[in-house]
DRENDO-1510 file (C-alpha; in Angstrom, 1 decimal, always signed):
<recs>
REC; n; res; u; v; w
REC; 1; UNK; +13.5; -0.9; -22.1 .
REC; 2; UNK; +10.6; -3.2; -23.4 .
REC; 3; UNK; +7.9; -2.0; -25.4 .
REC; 4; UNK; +5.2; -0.1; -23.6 .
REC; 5; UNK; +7.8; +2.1; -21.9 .
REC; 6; UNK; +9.2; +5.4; -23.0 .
REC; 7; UNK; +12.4; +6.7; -21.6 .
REC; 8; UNK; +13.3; +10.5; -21.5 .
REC; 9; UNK; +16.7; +11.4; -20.6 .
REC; 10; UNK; +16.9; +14.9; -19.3 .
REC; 11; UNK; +20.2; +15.6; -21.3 .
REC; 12; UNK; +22.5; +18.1; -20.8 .
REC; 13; UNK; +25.5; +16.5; -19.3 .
REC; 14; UNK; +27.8; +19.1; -18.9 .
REC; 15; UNK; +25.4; +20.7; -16.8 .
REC; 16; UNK; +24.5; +18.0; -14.3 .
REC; 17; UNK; +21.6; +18.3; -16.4 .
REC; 18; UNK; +19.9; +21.6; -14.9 .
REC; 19; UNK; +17.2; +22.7; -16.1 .
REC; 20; UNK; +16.8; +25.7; -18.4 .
REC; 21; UNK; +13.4; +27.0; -20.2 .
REC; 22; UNK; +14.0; +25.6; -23.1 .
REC; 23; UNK; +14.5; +21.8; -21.7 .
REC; 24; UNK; +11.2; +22.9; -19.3 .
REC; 25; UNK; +9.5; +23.3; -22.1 .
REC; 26; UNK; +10.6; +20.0; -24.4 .
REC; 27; UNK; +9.6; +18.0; -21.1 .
REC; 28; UNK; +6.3; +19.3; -20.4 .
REC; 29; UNK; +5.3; +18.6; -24.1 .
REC; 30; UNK; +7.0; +15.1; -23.9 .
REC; 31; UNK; +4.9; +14.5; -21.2 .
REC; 32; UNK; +1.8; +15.9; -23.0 .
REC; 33; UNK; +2.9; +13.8; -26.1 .
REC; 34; UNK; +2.5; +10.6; -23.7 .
REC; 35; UNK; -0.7; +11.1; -22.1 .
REC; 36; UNK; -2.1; +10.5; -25.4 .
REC; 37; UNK; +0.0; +7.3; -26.6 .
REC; 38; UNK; -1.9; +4.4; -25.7 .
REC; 39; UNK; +1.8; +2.3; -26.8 .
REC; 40; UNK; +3.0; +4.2; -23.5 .
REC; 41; UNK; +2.1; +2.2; -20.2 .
REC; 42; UNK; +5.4; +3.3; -17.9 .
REC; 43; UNK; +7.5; +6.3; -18.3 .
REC; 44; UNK; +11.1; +6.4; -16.9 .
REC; 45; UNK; +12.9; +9.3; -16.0 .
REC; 46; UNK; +16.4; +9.7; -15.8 .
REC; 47; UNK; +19.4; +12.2; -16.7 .
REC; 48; UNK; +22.6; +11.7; -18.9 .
REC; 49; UNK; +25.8; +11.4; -17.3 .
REC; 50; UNK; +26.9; +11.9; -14.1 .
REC; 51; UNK; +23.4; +13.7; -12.8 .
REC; 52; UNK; +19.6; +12.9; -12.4 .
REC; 53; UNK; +18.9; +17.0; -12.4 .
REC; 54; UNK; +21.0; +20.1; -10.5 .
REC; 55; UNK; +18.0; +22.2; -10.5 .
REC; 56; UNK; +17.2; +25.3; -12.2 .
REC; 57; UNK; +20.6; +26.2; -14.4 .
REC; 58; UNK; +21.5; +30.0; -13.2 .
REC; 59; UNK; +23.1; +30.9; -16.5 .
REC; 60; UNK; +19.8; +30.9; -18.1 .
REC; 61; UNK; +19.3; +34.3; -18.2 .
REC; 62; UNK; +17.6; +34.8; -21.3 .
REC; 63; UNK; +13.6; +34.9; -21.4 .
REC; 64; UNK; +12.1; +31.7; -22.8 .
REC; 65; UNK; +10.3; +33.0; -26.2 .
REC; 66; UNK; +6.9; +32.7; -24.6 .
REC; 67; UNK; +7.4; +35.5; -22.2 .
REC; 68; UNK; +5.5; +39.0; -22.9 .
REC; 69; UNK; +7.7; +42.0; -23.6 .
REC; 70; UNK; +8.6; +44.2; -20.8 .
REC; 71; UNK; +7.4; +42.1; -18.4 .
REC; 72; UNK; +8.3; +43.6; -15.2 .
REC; 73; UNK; +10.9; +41.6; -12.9 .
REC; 74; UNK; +7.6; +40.4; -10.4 .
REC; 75; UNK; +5.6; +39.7; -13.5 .
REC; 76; UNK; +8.4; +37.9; -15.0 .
REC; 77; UNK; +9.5; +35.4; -11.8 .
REC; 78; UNK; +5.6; +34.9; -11.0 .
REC; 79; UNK; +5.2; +33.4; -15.1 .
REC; 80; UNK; +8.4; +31.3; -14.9 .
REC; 81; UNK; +7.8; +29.5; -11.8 .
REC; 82; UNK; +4.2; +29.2; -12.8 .
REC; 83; UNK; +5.5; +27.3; -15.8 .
REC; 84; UNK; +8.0; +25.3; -13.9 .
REC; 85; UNK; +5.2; +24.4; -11.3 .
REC; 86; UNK; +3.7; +22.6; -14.1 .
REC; 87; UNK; +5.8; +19.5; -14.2 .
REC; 88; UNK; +5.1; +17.8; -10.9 .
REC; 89; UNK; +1.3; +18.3; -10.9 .
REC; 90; UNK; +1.6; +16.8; -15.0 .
REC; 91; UNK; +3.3; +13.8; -13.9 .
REC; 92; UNK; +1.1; +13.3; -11.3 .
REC; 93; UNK; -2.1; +13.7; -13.6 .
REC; 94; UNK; -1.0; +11.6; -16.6 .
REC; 95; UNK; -2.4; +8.0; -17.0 .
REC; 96; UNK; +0.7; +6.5; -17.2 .
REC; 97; UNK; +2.9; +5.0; -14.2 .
REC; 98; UNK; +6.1; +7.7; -14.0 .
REC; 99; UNK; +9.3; +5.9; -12.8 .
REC; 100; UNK; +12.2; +8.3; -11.5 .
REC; 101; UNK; +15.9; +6.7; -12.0 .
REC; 102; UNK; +17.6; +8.7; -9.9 .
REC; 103; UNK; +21.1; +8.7; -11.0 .
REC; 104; UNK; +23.6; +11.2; -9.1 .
REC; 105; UNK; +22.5; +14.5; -7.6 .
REC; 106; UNK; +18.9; +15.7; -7.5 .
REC; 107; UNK; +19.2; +19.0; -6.1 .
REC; 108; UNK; +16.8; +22.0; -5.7 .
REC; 109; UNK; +13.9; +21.7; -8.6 .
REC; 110; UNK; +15.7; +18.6; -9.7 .
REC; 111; UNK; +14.2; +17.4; -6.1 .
REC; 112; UNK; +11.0; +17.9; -6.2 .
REC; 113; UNK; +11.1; +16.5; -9.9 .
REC; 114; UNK; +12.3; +13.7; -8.7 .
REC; 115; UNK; +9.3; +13.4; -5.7 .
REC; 116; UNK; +7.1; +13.7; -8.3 .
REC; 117; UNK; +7.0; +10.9; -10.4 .
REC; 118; UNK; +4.9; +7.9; -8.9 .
REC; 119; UNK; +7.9; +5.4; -7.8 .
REC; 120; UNK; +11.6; +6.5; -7.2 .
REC; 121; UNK; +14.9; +4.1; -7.8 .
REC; 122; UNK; +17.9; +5.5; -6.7 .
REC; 123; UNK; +21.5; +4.6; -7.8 .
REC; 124; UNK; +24.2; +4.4; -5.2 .
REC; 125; UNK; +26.0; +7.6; -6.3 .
REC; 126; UNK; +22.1; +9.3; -5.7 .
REC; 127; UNK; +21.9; +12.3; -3.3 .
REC; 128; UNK; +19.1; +14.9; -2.6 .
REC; 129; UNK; +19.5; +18.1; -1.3 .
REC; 130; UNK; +17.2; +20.8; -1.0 .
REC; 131; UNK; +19.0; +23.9; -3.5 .
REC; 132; UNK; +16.4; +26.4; -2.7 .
REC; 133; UNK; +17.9; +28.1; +0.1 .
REC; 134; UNK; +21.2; +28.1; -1.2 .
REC; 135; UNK; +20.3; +31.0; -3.9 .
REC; 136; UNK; +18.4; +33.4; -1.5 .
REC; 137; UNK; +15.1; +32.4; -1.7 .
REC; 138; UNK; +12.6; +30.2; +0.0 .
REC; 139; UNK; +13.5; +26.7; +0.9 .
REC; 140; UNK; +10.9; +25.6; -1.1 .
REC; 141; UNK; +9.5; +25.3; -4.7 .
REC; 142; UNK; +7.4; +23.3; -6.8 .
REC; 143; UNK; +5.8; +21.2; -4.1 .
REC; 144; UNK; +8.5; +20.4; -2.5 .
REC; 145; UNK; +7.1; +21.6; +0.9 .
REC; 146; UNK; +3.8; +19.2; +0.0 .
REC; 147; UNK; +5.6; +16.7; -1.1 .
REC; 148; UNK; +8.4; +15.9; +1.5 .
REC; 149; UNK; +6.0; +15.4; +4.3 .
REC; 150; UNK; +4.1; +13.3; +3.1 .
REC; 151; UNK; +7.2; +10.9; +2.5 .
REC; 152; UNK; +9.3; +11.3; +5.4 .
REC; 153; UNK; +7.5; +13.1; +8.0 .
REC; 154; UNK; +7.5; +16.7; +9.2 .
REC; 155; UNK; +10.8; +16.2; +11.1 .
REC; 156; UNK; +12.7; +15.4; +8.1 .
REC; 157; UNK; +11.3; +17.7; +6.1 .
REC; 158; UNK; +12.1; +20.4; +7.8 .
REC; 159; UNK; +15.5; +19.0; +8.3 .
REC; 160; UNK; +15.9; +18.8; +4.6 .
REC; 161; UNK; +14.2; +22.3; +4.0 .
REC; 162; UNK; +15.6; +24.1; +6.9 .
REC; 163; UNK; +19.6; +23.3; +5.4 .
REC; 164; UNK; +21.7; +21.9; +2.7 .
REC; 165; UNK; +22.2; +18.4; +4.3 .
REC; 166; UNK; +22.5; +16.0; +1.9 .
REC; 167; UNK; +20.3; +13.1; +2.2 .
REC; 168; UNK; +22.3; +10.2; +0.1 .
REC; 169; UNK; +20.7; +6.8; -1.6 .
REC; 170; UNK; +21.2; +4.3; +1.2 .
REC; 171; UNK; +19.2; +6.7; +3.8 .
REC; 172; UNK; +16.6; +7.9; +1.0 .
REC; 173; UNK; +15.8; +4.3; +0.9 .
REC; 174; UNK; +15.4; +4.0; +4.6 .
REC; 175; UNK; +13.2; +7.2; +5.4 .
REC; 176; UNK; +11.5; +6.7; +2.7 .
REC; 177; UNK; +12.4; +9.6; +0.3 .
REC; 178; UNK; +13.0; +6.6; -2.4 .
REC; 179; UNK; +11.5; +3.1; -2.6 .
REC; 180; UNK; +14.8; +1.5; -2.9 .
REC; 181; UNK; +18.9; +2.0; -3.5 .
REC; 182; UNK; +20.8; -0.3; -6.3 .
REC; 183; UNK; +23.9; +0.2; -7.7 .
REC; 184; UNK; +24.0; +2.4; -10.6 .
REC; 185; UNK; +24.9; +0.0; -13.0 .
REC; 186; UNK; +21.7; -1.6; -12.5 .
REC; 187; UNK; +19.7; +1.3; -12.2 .
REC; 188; UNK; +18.0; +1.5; -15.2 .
REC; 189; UNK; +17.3; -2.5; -15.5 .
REC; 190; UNK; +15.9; -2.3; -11.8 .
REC; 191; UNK; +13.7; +0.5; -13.2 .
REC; 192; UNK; +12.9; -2.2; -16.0 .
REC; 193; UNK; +11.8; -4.5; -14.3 .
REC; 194; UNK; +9.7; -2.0; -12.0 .
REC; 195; UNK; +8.0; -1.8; -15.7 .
REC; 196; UNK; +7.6; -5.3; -16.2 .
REC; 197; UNK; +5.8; -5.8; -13.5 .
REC; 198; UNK; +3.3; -2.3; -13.7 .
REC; 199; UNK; +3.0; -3.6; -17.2 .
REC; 200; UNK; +1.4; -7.5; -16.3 .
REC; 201; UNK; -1.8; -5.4; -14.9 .
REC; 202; UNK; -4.4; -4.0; -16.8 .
REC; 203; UNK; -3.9; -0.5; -18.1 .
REC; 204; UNK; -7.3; +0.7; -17.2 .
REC; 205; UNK; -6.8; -0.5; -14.0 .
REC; 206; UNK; -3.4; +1.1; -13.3 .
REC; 207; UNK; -4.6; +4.3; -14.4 .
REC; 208; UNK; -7.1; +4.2; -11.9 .
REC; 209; UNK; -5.2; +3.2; -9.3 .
REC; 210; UNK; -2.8; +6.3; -9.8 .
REC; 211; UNK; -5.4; +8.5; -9.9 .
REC; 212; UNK; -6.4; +7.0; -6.7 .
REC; 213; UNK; -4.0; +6.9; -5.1 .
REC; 214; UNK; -2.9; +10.9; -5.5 .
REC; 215; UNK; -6.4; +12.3; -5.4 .
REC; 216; UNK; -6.9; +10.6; -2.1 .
REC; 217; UNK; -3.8; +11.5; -0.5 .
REC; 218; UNK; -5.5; +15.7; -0.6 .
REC; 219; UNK; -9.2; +14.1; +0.0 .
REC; 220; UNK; -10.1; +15.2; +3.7 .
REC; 221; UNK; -11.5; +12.0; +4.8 .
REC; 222; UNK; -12.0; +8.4; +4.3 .
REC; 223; UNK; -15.9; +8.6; +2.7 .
REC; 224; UNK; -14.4; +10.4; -0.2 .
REC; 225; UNK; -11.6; +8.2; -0.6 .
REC; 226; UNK; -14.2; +5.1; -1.2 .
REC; 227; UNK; -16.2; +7.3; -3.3 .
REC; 228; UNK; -13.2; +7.6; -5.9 .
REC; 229; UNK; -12.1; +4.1; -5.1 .
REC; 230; UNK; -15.7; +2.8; -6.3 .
REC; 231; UNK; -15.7; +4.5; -9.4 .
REC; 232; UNK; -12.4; +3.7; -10.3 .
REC; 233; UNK; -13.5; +0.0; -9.8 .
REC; 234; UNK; -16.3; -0.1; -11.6 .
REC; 235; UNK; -14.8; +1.6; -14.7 .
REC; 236; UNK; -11.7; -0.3; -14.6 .
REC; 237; UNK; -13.6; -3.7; -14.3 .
REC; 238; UNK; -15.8; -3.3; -17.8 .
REC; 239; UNK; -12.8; -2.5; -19.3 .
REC; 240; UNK; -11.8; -5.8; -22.3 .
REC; 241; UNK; -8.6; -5.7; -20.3 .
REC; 242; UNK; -9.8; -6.7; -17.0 .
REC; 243; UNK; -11.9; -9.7; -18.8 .
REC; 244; UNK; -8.7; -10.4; -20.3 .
REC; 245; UNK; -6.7; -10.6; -16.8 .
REC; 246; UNK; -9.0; -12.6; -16.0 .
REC; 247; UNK; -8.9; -15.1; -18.5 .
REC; 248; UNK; -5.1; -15.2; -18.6 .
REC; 249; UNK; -4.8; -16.0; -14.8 .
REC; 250; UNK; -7.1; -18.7; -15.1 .
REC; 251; UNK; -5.2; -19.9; -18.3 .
REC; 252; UNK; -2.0; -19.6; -16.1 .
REC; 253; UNK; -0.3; -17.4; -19.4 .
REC; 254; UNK; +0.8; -14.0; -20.4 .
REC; 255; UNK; -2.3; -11.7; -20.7 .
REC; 256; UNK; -2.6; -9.6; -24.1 .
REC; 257; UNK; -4.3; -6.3; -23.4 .
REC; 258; UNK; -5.5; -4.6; -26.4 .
REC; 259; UNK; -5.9; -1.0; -24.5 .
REC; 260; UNK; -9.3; -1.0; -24.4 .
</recs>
């Protein structure tokens, strides 16, 4: 990956890469630990192996260290998926441009993960299923049920909700669950290149645009929409980076943003 973009690797292999509280907990505080980093303009997210993310692992059993003693079994489900919730609406919120490199199954909160980042590349041995339903509960958790239809429609999403089908690459590319399919060899350099090209604008001006572009898809109408769009402007447009685009398209060469 080039400079300017940090890769995290959910990594537990041997599990399809499911989460537990303790990997929860490293990626929230990753994520944190990049909101802050002006070297960080793109963040890609991927899993080792043969997995992007199974979901929630159901070995963990154990209470992650944070939870209060004799917390009752109500008390104790409401703090954990509390937690857990955390990670979409972070990704969502940071300043950088999240990539997802989907690379095998992304099942259950590995899903919604997944739907969460800002742009998703699949890898021809992708699939998404919802996971939810298959433990008992709800057939829906950690924005998946906003999330979903708002990429594909109510009809699919209820499709996807409502069972286990599995959705794989080539037809997440054409509903739009994904921006695109590649084979998985190229995932990561398609992702890359996805980078590259975030990268050649000005960061100010991406980081508006993001927050744009999320806060006005739960804004209830289009004056509030160009209220936010204005502002965003305005700010991103004094920024020394945007004078620097500027001069670099009319110089016809490379601009050098200085992050400020």
């Amino acid at each position: 990956m080039a400079p300017g973009v940090r890769l995290l690797t959910l990594n537990r292999p041997d599990r399809l890469n499911a989460l537990t509280f303790a990997l929860v907990d490293q990626l929230l505080a990753e994520l944190e630990a990049a909101r802050y980093d002006p070297r960080v303009r793109v963040i890609v997210l991927t899993g080792a192996g043969r997995g992007f993310c199974s979901g929630h692992d159901r070995g963990d059993h154990s209470d992650p260290a944070w939870m209060p003693p004799r917390a009752g079994p109500v008390q104790r489900g409401t703090m954990i998926l509390q937690r857990m919730s955390r990670l979409v609406p972070l990704l969502r919120s940071l300043p950088q441009v999240v990539i997802a490199a989907v690379n095998g199954p992304a099942a259950g909160a590995g899903l919604s993960l997944a739907l969460g980042a800002d742009l998703v590349l699949a890898g021809e041995s992708a699939f998404f299923v919802n996971g939810f339903n298959d433990v008992g509960g709800g057939g829906a958790e950690l924005g998946l049920s906003y999330l979903l239809p708002r990429l594909v429609g109510v009809q699919r999403a209820a499709e996807m909700m409502l069972t286990a089908r599995r959705i794989g690459a080539a037809e997440a590319a054409r509903i739009g669950l994904v921006l695109r399919a590649v084979p998985d060899g190229d995932l990561l350099r398609e992702a890359g290149g996805l980078a590259d090209d975030i990268m050649a604008m000005p960061p100010a001006g991406v980081a508006q645009t993001k927050a744009s572009l999320w806060a006005n898809s739960e804004v209830p109408g289009l004056t509030a929409a160009l209220e936010l769009e204005i502002k965003g402007q305005i700010l991103s447009m004094q920024t020394a980076d945007a004078r620097e685009k500027r001069a670099a398209s009319a110089a016809s060469r490379p601009p050098r943003y200085s992050g400020r």
